[in-house]
BAVOMI-275734 format. One line per 5 residues: number of its first residue (from 1); their letters; for each residue x, y, z of N, C-alpha, C, CB. Coordinates in Angstrom, 1 decimal. Glycine has a CB too. Layout:
NUM> A> X:Y:Z:X:Y:Z:X:Y:Z:X:Y:Z; ...
END
This chain:
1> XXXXX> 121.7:98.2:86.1:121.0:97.6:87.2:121.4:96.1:87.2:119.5:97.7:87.1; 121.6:95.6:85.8:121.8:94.4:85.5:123.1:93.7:86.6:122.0:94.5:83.8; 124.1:94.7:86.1:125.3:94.3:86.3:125.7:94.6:87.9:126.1:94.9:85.1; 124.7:95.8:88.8:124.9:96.2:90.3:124.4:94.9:90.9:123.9:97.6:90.8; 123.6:94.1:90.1:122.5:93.0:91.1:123.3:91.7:90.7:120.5:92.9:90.6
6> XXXXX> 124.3:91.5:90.0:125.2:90.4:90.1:126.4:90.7:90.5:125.4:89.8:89.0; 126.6:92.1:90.4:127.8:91.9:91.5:127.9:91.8:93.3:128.6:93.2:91.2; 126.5:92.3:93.0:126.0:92.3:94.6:125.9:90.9:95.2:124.4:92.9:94.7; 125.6:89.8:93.9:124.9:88.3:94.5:126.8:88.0:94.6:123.5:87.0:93.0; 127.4:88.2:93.5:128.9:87.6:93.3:129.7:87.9:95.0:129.9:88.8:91.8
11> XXXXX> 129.3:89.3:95.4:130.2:89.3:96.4:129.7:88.5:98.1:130.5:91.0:96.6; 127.8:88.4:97.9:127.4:87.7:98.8:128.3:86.2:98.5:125.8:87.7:98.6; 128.7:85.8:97.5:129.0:84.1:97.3:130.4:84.1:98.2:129.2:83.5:95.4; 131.0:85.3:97.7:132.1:85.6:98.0:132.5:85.4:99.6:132.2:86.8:97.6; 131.5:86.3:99.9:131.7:86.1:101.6:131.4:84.7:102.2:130.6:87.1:102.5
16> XXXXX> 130.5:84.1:101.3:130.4:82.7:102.0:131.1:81.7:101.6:129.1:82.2:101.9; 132.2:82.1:100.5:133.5:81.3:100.4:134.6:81.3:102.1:134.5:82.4:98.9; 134.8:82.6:102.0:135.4:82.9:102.8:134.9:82.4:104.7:135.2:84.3:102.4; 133.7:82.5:104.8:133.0:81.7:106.1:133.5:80.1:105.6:130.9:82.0:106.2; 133.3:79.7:104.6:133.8:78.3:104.3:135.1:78.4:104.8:133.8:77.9:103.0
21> XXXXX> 136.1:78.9:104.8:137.6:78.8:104.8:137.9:78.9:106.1:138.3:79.9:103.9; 136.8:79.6:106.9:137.1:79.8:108.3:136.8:78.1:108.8:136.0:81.2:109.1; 135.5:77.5:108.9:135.1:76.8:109.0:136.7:75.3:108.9:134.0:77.1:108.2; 137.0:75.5:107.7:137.8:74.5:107.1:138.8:74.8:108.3:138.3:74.6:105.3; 139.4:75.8:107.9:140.5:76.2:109.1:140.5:75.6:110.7:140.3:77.9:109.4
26> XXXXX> 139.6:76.2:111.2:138.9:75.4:112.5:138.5:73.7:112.5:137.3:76.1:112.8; 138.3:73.3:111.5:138.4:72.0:111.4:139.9:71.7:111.5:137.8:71.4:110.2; 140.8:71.7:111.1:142.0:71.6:111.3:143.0:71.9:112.4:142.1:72.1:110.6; 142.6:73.0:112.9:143.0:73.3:114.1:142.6:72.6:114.9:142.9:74.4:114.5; 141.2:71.8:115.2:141.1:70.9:116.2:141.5:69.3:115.7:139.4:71.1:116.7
31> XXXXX> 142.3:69.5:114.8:142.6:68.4:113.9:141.6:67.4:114.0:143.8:67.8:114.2; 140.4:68.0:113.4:139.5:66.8:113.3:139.0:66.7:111.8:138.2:66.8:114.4; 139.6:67.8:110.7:139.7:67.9:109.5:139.8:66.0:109.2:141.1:69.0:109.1; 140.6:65.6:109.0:141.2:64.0:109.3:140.2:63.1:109.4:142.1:63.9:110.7; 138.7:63.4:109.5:138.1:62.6:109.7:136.7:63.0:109.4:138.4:62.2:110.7
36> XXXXX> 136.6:64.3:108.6:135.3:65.1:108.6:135.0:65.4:106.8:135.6:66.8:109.5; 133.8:64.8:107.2:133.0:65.2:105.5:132.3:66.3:105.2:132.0:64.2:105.0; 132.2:66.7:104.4:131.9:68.3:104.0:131.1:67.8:103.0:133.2:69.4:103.6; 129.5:68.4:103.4:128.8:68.5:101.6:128.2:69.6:101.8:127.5:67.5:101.0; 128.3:70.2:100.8:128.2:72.2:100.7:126.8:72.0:99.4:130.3:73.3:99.6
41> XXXXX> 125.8:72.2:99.9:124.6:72.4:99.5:124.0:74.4:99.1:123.9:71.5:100.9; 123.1:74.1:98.1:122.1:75.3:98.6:120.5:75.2:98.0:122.7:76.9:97.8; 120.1:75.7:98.7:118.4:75.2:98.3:118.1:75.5:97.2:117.3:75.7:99.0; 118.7:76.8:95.9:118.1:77.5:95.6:119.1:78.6:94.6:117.4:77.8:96.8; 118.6:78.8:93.2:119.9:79.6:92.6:119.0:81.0:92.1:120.9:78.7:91.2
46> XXXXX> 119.8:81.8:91.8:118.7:82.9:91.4:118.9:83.5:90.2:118.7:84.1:92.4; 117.8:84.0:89.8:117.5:83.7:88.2:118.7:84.9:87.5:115.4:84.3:87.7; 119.0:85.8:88.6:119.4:87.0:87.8:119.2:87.4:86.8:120.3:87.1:87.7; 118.1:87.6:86.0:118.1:88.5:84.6:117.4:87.6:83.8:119.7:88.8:83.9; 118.3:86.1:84.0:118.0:84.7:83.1:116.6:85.1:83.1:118.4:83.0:83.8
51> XXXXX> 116.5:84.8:81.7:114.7:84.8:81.2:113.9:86.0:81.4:113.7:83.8:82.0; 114.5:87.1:81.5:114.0:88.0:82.4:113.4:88.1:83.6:113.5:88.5:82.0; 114.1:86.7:84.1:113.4:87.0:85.7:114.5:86.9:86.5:112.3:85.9:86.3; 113.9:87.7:88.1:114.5:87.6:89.0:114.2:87.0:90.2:114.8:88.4:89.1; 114.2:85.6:90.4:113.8:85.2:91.7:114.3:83.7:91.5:112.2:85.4:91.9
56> XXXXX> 113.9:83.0:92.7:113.9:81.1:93.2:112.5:80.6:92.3:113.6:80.6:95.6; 112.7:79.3:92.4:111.1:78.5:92.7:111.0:78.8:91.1:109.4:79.4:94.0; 111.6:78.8:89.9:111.3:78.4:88.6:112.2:77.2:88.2:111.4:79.6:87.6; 111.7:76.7:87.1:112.0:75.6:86.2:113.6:75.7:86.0:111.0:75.6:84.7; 114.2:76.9:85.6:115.3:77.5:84.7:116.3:77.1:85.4:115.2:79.0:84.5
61> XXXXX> 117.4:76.3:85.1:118.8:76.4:85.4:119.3:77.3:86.4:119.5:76.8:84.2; 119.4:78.3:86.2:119.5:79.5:87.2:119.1:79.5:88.2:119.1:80.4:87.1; 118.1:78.8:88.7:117.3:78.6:89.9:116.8:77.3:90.4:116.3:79.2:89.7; 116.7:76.4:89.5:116.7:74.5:90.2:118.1:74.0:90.2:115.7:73.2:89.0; 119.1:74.5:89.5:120.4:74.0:89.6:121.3:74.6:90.6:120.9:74.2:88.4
66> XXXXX> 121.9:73.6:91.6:122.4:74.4:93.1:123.6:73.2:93.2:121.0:74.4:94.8; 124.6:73.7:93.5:125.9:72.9:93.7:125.6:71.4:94.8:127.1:74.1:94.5; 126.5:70.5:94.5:126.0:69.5:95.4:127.9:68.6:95.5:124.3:68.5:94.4; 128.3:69.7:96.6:130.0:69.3:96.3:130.0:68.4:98.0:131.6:71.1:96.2; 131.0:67.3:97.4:130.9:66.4:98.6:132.7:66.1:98.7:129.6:64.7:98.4
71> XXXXX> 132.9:66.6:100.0:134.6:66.3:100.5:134.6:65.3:101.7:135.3:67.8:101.1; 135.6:64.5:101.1:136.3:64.1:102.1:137.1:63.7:103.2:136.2:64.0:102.1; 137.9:63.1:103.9:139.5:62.9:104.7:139.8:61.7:103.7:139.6:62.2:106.7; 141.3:62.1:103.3:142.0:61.3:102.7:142.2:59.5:102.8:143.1:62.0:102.9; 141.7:59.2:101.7:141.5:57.2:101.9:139.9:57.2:102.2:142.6:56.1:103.6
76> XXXXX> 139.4:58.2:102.2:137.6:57.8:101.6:137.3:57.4:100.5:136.7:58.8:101.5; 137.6:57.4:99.3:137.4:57.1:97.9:137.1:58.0:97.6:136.7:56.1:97.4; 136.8:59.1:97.8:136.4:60.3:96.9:137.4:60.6:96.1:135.9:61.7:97.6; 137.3:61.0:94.5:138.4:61.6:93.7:138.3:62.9:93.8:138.4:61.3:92.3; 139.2:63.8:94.3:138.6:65.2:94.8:138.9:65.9:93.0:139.9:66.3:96.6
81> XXXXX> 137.6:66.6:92.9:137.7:67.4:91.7:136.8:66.2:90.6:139.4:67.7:91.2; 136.3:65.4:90.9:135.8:64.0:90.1:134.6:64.8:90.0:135.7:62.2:90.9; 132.9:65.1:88.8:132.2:64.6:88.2:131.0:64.1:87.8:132.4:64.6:88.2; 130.9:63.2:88.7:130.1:62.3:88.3:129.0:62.4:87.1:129.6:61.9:89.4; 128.6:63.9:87.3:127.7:63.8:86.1:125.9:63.1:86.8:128.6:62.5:84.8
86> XXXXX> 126.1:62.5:88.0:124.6:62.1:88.7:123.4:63.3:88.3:124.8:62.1:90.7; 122.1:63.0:88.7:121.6:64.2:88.6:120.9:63.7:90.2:120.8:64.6:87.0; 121.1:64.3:91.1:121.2:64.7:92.7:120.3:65.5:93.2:122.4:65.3:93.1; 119.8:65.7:93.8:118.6:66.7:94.6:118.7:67.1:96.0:117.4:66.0:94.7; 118.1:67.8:96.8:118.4:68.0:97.9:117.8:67.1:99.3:118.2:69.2:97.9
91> XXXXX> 117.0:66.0:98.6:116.5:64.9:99.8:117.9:64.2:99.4:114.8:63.9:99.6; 118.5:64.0:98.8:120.4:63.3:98.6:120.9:63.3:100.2:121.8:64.6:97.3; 120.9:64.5:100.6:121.7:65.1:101.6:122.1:64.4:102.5:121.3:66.0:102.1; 120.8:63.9:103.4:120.3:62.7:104.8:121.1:61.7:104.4:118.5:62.1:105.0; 120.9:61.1:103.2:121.1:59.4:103.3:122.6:59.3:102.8:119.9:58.4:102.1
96> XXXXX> 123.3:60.5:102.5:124.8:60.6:101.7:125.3:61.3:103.0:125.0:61.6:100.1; 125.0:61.8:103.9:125.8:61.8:105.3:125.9:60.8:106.1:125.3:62.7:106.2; 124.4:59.9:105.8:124.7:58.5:106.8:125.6:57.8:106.6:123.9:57.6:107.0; 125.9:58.0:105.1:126.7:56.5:104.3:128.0:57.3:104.5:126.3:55.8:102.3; 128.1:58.6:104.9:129.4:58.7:104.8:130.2:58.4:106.4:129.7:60.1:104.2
101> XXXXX> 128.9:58.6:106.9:129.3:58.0:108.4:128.8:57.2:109.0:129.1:58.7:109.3; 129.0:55.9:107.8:128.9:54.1:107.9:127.5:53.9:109.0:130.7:53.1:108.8; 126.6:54.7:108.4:124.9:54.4:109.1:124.6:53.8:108.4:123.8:55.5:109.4; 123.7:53.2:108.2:122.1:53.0:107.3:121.3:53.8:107.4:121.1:51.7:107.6; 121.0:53.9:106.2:119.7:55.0:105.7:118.1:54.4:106.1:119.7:55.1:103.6
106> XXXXX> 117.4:54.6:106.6:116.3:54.5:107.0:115.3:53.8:106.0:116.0:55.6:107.5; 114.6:53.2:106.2:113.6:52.5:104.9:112.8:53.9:104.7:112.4:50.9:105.5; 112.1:53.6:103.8:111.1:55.0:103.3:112.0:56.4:103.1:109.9:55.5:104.7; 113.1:56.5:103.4:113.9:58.0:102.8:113.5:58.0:101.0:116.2:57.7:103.1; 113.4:59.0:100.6:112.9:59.3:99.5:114.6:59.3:98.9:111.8:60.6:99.5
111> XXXXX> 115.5:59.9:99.2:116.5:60.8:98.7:117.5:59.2:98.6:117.0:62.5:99.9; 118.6:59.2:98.0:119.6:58.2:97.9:121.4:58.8:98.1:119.1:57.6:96.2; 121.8:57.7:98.7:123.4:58.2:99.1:123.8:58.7:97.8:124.6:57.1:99.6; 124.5:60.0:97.5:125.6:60.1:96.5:127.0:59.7:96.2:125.7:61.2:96.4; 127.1:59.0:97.6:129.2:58.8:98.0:129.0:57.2:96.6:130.1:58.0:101.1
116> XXXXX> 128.3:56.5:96.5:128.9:55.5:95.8:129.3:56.0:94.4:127.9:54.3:95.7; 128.4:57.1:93.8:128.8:57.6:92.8:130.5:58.5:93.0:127.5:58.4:92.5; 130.2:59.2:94.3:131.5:60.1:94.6:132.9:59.3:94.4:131.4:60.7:96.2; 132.8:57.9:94.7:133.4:57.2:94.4:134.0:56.4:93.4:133.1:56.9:94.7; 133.0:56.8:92.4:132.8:56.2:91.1:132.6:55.1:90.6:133.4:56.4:90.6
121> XXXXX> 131.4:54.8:91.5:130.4:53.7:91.3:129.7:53.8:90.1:129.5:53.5:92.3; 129.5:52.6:89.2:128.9:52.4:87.9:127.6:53.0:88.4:128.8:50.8:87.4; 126.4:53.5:86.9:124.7:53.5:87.3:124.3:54.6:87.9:124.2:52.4:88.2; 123.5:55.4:87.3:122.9:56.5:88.1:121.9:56.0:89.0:122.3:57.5:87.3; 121.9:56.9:89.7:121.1:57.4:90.8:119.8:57.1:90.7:121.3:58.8:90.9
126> XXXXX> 119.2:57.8:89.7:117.7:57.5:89.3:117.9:57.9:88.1:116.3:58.2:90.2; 116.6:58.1:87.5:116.4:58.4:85.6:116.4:59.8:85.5:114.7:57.8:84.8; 115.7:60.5:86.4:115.5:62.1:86.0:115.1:62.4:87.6:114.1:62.7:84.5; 114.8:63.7:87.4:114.6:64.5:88.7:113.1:65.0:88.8:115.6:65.9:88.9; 112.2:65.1:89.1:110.8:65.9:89.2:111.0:67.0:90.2:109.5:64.8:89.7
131> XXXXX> 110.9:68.4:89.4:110.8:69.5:90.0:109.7:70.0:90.7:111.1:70.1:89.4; 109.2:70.7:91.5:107.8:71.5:91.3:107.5:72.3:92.2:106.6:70.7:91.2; 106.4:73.6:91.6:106.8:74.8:92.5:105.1:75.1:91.9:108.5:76.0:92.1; 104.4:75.5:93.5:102.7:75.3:92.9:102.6:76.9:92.9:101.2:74.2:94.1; 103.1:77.7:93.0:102.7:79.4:92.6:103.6:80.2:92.2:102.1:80.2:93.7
136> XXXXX> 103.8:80.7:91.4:105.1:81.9:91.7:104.1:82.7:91.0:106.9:81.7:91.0; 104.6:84.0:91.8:104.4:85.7:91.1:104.1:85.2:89.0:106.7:87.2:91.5; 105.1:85.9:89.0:106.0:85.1:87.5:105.8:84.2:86.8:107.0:84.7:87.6; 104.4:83.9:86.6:104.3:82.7:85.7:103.4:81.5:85.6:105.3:82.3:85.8; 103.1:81.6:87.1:102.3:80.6:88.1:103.0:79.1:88.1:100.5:80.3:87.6
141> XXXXX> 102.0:78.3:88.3:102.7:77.1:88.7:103.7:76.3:87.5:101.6:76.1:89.4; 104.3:75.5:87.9:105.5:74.6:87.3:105.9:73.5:87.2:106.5:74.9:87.5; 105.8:72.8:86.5:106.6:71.3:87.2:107.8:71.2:86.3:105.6:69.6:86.9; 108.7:70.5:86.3:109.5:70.0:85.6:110.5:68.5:85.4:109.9:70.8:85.8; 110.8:68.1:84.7:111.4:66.7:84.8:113.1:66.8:84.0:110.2:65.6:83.7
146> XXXXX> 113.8:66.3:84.3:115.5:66.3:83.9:116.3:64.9:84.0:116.3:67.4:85.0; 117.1:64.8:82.9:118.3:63.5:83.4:119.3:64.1:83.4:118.7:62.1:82.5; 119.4:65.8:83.5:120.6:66.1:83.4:121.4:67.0:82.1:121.1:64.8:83.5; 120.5:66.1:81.1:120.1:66.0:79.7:119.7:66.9:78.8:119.4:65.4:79.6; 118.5:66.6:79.1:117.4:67.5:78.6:116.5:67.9:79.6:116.7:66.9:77.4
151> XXXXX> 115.6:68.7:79.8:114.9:69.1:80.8:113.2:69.7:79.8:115.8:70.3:81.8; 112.3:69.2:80.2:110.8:69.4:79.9:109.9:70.2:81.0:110.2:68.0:79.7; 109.7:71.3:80.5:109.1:72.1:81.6:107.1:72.2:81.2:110.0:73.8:81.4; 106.2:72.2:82.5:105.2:72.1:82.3:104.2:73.4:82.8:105.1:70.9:82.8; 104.2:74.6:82.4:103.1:75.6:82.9:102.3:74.8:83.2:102.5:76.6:82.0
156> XXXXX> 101.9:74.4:84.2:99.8:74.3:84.4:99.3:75.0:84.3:99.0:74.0:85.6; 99.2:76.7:84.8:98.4:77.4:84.5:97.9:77.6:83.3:98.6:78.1:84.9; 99.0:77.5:82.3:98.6:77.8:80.9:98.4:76.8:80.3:99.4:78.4:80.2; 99.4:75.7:80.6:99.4:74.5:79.7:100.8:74.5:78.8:97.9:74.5:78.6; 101.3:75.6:78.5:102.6:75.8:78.2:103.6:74.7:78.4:102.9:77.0:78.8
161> XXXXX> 104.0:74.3:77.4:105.4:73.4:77.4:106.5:73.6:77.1:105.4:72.7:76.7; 108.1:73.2:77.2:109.1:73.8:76.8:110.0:72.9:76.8:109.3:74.9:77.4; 111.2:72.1:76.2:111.7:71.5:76.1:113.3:72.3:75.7:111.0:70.7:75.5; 114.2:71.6:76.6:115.4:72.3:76.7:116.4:70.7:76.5:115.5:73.2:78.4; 117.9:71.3:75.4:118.5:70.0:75.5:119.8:71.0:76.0:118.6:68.9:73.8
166> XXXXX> 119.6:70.8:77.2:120.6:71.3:78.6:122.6:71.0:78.0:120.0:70.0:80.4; 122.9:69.5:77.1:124.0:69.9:76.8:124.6:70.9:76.0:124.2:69.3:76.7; 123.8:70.9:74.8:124.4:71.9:73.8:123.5:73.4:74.1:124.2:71.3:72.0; 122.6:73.5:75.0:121.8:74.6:75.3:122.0:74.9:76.8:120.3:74.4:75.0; 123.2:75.2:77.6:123.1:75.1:79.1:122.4:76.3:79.5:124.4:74.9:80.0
171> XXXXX> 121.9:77.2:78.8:121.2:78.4:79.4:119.8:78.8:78.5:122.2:79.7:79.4; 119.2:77.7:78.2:118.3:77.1:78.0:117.3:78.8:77.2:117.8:76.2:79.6; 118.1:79.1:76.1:118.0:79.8:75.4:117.1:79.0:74.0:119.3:80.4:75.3; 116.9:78.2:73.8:116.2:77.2:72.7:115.3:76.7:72.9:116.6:76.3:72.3; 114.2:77.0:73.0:113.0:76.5:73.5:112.6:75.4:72.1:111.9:77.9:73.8
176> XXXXX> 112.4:73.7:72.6:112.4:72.9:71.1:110.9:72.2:71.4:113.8:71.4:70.8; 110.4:72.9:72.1:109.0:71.9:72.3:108.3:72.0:70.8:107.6:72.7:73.7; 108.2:72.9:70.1:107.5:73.2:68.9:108.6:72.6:67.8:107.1:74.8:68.8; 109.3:72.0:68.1:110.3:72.0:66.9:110.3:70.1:66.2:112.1:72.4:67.8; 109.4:70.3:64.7:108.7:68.8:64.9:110.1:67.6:65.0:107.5:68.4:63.4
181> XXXXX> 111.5:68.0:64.8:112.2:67.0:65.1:112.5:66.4:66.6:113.2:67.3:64.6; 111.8:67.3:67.4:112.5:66.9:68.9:110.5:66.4:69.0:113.4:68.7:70.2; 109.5:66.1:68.5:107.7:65.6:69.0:108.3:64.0:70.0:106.2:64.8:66.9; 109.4:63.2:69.4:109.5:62.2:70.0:110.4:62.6:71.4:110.1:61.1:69.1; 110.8:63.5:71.6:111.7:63.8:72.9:110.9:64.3:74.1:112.7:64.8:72.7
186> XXXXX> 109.6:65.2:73.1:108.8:65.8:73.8:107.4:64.5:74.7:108.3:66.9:72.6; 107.4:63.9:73.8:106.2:63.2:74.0:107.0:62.3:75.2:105.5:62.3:72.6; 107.9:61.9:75.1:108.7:61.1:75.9:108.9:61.9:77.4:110.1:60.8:75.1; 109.2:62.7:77.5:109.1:63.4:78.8:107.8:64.4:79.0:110.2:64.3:78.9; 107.3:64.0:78.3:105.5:64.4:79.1:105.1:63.1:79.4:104.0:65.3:77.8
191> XXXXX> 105.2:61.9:78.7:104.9:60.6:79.8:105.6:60.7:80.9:105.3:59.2:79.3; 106.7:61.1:81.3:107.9:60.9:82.4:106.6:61.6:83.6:109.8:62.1:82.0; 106.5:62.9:83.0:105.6:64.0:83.7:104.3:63.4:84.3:105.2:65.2:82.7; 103.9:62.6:83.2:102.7:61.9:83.5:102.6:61.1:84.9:102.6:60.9:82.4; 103.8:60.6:84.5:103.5:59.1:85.3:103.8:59.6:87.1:105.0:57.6:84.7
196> XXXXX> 104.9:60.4:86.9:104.8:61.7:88.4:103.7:62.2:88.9:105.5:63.1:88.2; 102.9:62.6:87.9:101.7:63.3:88.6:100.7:62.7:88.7:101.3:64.5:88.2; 100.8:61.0:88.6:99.5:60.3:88.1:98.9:60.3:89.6:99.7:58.5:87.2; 98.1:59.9:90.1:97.3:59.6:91.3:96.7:61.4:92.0:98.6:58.5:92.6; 97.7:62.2:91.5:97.4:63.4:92.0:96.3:64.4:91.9:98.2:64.0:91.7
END
C-alpha cells in the first residue's frame, strides 16, 4: 500500500512537471521567456508514511517543507542551480514577485523578498520560521519553530515536545528533546516559541 500511494503522489508530481514544461514552452514561443520570472511554490507536502502518517498541516519535514525555486531571464543575478540555504515561507511569495518586478513591497507585508538572497546577498532572511496548525485528526494541535537547523516541535494538546537537528537528522527520525545534552538547545527554542505565542 506503502509503495501504490507514492507511486501514485510520484506520478501526480510528474504530470505537473510536465504542465510546467508546457507553460515554459509557451513562454518562449511568445518570446516573452526573456523577461519572465518563475517561482514554483506549493502550500503543502505530504507525509506519506513519514511518522506513520498520512496527511498536510503537521510539524514533520514531509509536510511543512515545500520547494521555494525562483527563475529568472538571463542578467537578473540569479545563479541558476544556487542554494541559498534561507529558510523562506510562503508569505515570501508577494514581496519576491514585486522586487523581481522592481515594485516596492508595501509597508505591513509580513513575508520578505527572497531575490536578494537568490542573488547572493549576505544575512538571512529572519532567525527561524514559526509554524502552526490549531487541529489535525492526528495528533491535535502543533506549533513549531526552525532556522533550517534544527526544528522544536510543540503538542499543545498534550504538552509533548520534540526536538529535531534537521542537518544530520533530515527525516527527523531522532527525537532529542529528552536527551540531557541537547536541555540547552531545547530550552533555547521553547523561548523562541515563547516569545511567538506571547500576547496570545
Amino acid at each position: 500500500v506503502l509503495r501504490r500511494a507514492r507511486a501514485g503522489y510520484f506520478g501526480h508530481m510528474t504530470h505537473i512537471d510536465h504542465q510546467l514544461n508546457r507553460f515554459i514552452e509557451a513562454l518562449q514561443e511568445y518570446q516573452v521567456r526573456g523577461n519572465t520570472f518563475i517561482c514554483f511554490v506549493s502550500d503543502h507536502g505530504e507525509l506519506l508514511g513519514d511518522h506513520h502518517l498520512w496527511r498536510k498541516s503537521m510539524p514533520y519535514e514531509g509536510s511543512s517543507r515545500v520547494p521555494f525555486i525562483l527563475s529568472g531571464p538571463r542578467g537578473c543575478g540569479i545563479t541558476p542551480g544556487a542554494r541559498p540555504g534561507q529558510v523562506v515561507e510562503l508569505r515570501d511569495v508577494m514581496p519576491t514577485l514585486l522586487d523581481c518586478a522592481g515594485l516596492a513591497v508595501p509597508d505591513g507585508v509580513e513575508g520578505r523578498s527572497v531575490l536578494p538572497a537568490a542573488r547572493g546577498g549576505a544575512g538571512p532572511l529572519r532567525t527561524h520560521l514559526h509554524g502552526e496548525h490549531s487541529y489535525v485528526v492526528c495528533g491535535g494541535a502543533a506549533h513549531w519553530v526552525t532556522d533550517g537547523n534544527e526544528k522544536y516541535v510543540w503538542l499543545s494538546q498534550t504538552g509533548r515536545e520534540q526536538l529535531f537537528d534537521l542537518r544530520n537528522d533530515p527525516h527527523e527520525l531522532h527525537d532529542l528533546a529528552a536527551a540531557p545534552s541537547h536541555a540547552t538547545r531545547l530550552a533555547h527554542w521553547r523561548a523562541v516559541l515563547i516569545s511567538e505565542l506571547e500576547g496570545r
